[in-house]
C-alpha positions as CSV (number, residue, x, y, z in Angstrom):
1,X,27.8,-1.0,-5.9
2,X,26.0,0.0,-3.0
3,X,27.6,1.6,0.4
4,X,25.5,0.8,3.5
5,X,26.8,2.9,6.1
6,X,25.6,2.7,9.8
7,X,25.5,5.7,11.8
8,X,26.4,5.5,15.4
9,X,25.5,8.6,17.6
10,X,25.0,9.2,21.6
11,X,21.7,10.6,22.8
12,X,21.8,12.3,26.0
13,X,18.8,12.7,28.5
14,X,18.4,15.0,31.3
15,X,16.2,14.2,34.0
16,X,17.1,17.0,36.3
17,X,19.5,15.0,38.5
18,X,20.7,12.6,36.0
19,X,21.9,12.2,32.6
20,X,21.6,9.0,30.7
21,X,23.9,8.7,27.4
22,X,22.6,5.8,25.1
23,X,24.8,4.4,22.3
24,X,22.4,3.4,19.5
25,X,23.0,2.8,15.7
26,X,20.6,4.2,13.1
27,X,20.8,0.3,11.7
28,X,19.5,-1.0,15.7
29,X,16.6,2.0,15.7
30,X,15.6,0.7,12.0
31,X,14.7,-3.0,12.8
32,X,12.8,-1.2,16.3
33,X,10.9,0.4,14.0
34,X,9.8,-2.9,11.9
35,X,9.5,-5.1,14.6
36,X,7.2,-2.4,16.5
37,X,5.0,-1.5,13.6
38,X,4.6,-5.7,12.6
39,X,4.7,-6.8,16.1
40,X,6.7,-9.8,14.6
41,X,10.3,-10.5,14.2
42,X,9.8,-12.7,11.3
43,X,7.4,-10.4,9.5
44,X,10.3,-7.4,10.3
45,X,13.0,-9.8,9.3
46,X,11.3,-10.2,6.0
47,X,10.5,-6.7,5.3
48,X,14.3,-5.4,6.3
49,X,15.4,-8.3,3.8
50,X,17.2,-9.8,7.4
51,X,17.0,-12.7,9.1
52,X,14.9,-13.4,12.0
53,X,17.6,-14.2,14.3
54,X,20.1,-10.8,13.3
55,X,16.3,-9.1,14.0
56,X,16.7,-10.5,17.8
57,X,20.2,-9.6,18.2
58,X,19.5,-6.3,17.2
59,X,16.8,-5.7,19.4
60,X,18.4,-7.4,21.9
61,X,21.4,-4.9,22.2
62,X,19.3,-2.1,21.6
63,X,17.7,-3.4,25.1
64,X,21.0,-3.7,27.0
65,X,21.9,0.1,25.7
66,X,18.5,1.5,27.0
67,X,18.6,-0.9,30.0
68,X,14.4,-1.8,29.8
69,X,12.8,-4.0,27.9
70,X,11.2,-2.6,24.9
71,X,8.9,-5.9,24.4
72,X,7.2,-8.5,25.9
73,X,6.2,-11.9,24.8
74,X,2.5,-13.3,25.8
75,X,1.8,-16.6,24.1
76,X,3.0,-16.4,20.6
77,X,2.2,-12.5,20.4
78,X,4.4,-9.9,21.3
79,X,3.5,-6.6,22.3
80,X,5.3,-3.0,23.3
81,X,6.0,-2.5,26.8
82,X,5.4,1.0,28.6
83,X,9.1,2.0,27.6
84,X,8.5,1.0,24.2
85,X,5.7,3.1,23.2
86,X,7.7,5.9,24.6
87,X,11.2,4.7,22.8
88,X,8.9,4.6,19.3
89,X,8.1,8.3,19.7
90,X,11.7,9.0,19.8
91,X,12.4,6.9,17.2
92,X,10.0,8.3,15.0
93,X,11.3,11.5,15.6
94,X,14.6,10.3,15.0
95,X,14.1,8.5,11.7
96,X,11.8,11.3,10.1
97,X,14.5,14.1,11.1
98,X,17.1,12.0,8.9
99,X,14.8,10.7,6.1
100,X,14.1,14.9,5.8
101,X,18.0,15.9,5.6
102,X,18.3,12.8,3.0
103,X,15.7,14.1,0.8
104,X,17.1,17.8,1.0
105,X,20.7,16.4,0.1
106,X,19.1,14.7,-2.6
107,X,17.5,18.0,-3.7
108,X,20.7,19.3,-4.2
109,X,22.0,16.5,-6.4
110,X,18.8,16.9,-8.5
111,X,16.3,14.4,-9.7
112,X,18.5,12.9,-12.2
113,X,19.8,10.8,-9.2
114,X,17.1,11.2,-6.7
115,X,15.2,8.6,-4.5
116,X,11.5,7.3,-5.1
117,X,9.9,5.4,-2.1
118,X,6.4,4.6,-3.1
119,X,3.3,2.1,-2.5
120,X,1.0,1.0,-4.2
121,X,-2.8,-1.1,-3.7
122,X,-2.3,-4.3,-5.1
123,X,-5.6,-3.5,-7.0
124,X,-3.7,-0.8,-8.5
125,X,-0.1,-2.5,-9.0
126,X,-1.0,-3.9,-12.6
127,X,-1.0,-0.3,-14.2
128,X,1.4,1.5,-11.6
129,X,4.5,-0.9,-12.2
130,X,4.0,0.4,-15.8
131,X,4.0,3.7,-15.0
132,X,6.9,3.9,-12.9
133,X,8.6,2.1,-15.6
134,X,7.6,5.0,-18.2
135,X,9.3,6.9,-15.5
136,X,12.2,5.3,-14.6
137,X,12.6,5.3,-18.3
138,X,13.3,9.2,-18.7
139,X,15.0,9.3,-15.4
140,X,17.3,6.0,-15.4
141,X,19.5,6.9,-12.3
142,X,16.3,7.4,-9.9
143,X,16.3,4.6,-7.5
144,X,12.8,3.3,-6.7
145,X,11.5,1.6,-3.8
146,X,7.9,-0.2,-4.5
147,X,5.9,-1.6,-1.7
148,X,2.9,-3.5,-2.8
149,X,0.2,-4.2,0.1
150,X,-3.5,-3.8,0.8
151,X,-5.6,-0.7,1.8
152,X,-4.9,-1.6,5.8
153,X,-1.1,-1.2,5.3
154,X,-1.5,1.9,2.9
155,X,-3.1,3.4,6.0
156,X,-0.4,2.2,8.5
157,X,2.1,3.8,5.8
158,X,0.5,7.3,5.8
159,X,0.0,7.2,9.3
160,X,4.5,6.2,9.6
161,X,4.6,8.6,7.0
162,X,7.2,6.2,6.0
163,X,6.8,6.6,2.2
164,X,6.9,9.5,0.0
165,X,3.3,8.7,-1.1
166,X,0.7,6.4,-2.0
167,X,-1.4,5.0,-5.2
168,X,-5.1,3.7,-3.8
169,X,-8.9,4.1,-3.6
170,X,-10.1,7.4,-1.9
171,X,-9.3,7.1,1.4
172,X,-11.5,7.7,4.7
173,X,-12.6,11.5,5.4
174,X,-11.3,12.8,8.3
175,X,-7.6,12.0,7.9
176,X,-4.7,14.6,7.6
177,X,-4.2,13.8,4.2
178,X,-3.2,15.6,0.5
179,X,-5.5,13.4,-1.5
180,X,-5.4,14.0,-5.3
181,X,-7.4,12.1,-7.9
182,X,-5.7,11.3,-11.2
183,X,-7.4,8.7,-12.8
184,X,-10.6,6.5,-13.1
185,X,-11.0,3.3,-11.9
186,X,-14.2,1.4,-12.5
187,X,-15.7,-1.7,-10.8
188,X,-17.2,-4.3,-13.3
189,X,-19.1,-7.4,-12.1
190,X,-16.6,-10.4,-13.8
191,X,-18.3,-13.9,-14.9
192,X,-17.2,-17.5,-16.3
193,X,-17.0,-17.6,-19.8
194,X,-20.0,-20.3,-19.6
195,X,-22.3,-18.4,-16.8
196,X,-25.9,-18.1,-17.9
197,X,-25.7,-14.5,-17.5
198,X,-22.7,-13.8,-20.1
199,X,-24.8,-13.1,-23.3
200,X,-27.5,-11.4,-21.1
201,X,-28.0,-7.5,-22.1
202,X,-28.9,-5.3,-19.4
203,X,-29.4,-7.2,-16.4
204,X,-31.4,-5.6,-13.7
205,X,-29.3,-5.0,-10.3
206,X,-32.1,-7.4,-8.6
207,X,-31.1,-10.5,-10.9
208,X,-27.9,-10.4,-9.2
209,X,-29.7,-11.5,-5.9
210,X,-30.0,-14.8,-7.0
211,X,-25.8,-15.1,-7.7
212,X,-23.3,-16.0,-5.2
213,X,-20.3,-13.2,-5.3
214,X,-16.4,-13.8,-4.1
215,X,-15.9,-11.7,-2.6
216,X,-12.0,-9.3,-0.9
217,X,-10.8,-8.8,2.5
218,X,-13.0,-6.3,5.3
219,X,-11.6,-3.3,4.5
220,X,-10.4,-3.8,0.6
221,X,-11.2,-0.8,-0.9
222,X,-13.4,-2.7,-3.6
223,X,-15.5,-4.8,-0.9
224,X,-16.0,-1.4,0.5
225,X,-17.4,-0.2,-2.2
226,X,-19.4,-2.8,-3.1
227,X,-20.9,-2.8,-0.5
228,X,-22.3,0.9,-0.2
229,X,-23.5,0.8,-3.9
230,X,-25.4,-2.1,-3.7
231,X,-26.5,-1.0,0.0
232,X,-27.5,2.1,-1.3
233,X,-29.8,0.3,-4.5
234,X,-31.7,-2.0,-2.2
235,X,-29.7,-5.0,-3.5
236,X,-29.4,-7.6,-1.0
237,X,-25.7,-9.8,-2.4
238,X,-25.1,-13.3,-1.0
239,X,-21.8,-13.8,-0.9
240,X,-19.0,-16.6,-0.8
241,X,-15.8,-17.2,-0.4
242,X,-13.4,-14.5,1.0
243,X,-10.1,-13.8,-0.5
244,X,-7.4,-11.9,-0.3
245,X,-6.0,-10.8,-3.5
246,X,-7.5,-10.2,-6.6
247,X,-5.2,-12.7,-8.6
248,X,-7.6,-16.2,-6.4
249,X,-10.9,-14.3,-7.1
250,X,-10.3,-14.5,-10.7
251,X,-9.4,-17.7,-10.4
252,X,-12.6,-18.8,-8.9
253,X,-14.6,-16.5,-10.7
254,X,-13.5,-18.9,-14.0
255,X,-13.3,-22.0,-12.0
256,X,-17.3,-21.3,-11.7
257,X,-17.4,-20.4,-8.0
258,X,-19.5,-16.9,-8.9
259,X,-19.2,-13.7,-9.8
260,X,-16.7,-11.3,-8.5
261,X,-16.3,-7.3,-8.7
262,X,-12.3,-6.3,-9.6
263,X,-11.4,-3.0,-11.2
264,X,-11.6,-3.3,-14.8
265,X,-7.2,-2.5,-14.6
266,X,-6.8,-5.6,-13.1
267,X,-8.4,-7.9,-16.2
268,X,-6.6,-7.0,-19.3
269,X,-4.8,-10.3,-19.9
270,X,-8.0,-12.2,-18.9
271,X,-10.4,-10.6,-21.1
272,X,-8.1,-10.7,-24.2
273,X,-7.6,-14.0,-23.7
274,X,-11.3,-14.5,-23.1
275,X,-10.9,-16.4,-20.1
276,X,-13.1,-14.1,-18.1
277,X,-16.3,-11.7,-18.9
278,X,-17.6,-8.6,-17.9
279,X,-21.2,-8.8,-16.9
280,X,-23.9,-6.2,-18.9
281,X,-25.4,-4.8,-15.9
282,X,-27.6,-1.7,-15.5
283,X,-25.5,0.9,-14.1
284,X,-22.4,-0.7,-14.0
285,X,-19.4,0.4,-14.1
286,X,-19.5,1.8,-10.9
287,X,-16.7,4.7,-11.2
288,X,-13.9,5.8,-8.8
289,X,-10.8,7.1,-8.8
290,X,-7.6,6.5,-8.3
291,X,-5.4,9.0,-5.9
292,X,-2.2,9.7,-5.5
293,X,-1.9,10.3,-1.5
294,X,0.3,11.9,1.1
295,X,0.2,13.6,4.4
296,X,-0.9,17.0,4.5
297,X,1.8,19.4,4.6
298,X,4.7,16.9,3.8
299,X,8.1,18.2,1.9
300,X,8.5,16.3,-1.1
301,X,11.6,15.7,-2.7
302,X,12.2,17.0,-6.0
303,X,12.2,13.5,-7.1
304,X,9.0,12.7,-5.5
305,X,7.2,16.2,-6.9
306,X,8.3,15.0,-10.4
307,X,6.2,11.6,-10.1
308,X,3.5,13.0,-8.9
309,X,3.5,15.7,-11.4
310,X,3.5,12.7,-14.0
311,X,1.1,10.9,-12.4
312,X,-1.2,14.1,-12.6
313,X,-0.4,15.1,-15.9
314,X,0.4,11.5,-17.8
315,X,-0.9,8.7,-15.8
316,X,-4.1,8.3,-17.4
317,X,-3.1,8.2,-20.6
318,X,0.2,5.9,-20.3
319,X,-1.9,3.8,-18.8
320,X,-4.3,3.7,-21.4
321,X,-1.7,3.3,-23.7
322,X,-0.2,0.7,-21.8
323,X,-3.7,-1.5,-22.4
324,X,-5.4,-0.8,-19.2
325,X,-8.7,0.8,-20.6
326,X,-10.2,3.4,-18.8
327,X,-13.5,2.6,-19.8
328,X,-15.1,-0.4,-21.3
C-alpha cells in the first residue's frame, strides 16, 4: 500500500512594504512543474499518470493563490508568462530542496529500502531493464522509477536535475556534467536477410554510397554519430526515411527499405532469429560507450551510489551475460 501525502505550506514574500502569503500544495507545484517543462497539459497529464482536466484545475487554483497568470494560450501552444518563468525558479528551488531532505531520510533508512529514479536512452533500454532487474534482484525493497526517452529529453532531465542519473551516449562537451563510461556500445550497419550485400566480405566504406540508409531523429545519439564518422571518411550516405525509434527502423530495414545503423544491444532477438544481418564492412563497428551521467557535484543517495557502483563494476558483464554481446 502506498500513502500519498500532500504537503500544504505558506510562503511569505517581502517586498519592503508588503507581504504576500501564498497557500500552495507540494501536489499544485508538481503538475507546474510538468506542465512548464512539456508546455502541454495533456503531455503533463500523461506523465503525472493524471488526467488532463485535474492538470487544469490544478493549475488553475495555483493561479487564483498567486493572483497572475502563470500561462498563456496562443493558438494551440501555450507558453510561460513573465510571472511564470519567475514562479519556475521558485519552484525549482522548492522541489530540489525537498527531493534533497527525501534522499537524506532515505540514507538513514539505508539502501535496503531506498528510492531509484533513473532514465534511460531507448537505444540503451534493451540491456538496462536487465540490469536493473539484476539489481532489484539483490535489493527487492528498492523502489525504481524508469523513464524511457530520447537523447533531447535525457538532456532536459540533467538540465531539471530531475532524476538521480542517466544511461546514454556521451553527451555534448561543455556541460556541467559527471560523465562516466562503463561499457561499449558499437554501431553496426543492419541489412535484409536477402540484400545483395549480406554474403559480401569486407565491403569498402565507398560501396555504401550507392545504398539508401533509414535513418533516427536530429539529435539521436546514433544519427549523430553516423554522421561524423562517415563525414570524417569522405563517405557521402543518401538517406531515407526518418524514424523515431529503433524498433520501425528494424522493421523497414527487413521489410527491404535499406540499411540502417542501430547499436548492436538493440538486435539480439533479430539476429538469433535471423531476421536481420549485420553488414561486413571495413572498419565497422564503429565503437562508443555507454555512460552513466549526472550533474556535477550532485548528492547521491546511498541507493543511487549503489547502482552506479554496479553499473561501474558489473554492468558489462551482466549484460553480456544477459545476451547483449559486447562485440560481434
Amino acid at each position: 500500500m502506498y500513502l500519498i501525502v500532500i504537503i500544504s505550506f505558506s510562503l511569505y514574500i517581502f517586498t519592503g512594504r508588503l507581504t504576500i502569503m501564498l497557500h500552495l500544495t507540494l501536489r499544485q507545484l508538481r503538475v507546474y512543474e510538468a506542465v512548464a517543462h512539456h508546455l502541454s497539459y495533456s503531455r503533463a497529464a500523461k506523465a503525472l499518470h493524471l488526467t488532463q482536466p485535474a492538470v487544469s484545475m490544478q493549475i488553475k487554483q495555483l493561479e487564483e493563490s498567486v493572483g497572475l497568470a502563470l500561462f498563456e494560450q496562443l493558438g494551440k501552444k501555450i507558453y510561460l508568462t513573465e510571472a511564470g518563468k519567475e514562479f519556475s525558479r521558485y519552484c525549482r528551488n522548492i522541489l530540489d530542496q525537498l527531493a534533497e531532505m527525501e534522499n537524506v531520510l532515505e540514507e538513514m533508512k539505508g539502501i535496503d529500502r531506498g528510492k531509484l529514479s533513473i532514465s534511460v536512452a531507448t537505444t540503451a533500454s534493451h540491456f538496462a531493464t536487465q540490469l536493473l532487474a539484476e539489481f532489484c534482484k539483490r535489493y527487492p525493497k528498492v523502489s525504481v522509477s524508469l523513464d524511457v526517452t530520447n537523447r533531447e529529453y535525457l538532456l532536459n532531465h540533467l538540465a531539471q536535475n530531475d532524476m538521480d542519473m542517466v544511461v546514454m551516449g556521451k553527451p555534448p562537451e561543455g556541460l556541467d556534467l559527471d560523465m562516466t563510461s562503463f561499457m561499449e556500445n558499437p554501431l553496426v550497419i543492419i541489412a535484409a536477410v536477402n540484400h545483395p550485400l549480406v554474403h559480401t566480405p569486407n565491403i569498402p566504406l565507398d560501396r555504401l554510397q550507392q545504398e539508401t540508409f533509414l535513418v533516427r531523429e536530429q539529435g539521436s545519439g546514433t544519427r549523430i554519430a553516423m554522421e561524423r564518422y562517415f563525414g570524417e571518411h569522405n563517405v557521402k550516405l543518401t538517406t531515407g526515411s526518418e524514424m523515431s525509434t529503433n524498433e520501425a527502423i528494424k522493421q523497414a530495414v527487413q521489410a527491404g527499405m535499406g540499411l540502417g545503423i542501430l547499436s548492436l544491444h538493440t538486435l539480439s532477438l533479430e539476429l538469433e532469429a535471423q531476421r536481420l544481418v549485420v553488414l561486413d564492412v571495413q572498419s565497422f563497428p564503429i565503437m562508443r560507450d555507454w555512460y552513466v551521467v549526472h550533474r556535477t557535484g550532485k548528492r547521491l543517495s546511498a541507493t543511487a551510489q549503489m547502482f552506479k557502483e554496479f553499473l561501474l563494476n558489473e554492468g558489462a558483464q551482466i549484460a553480456e551475460k544477459k545476451g547483449f554481446s559486447l562485440t560481434l
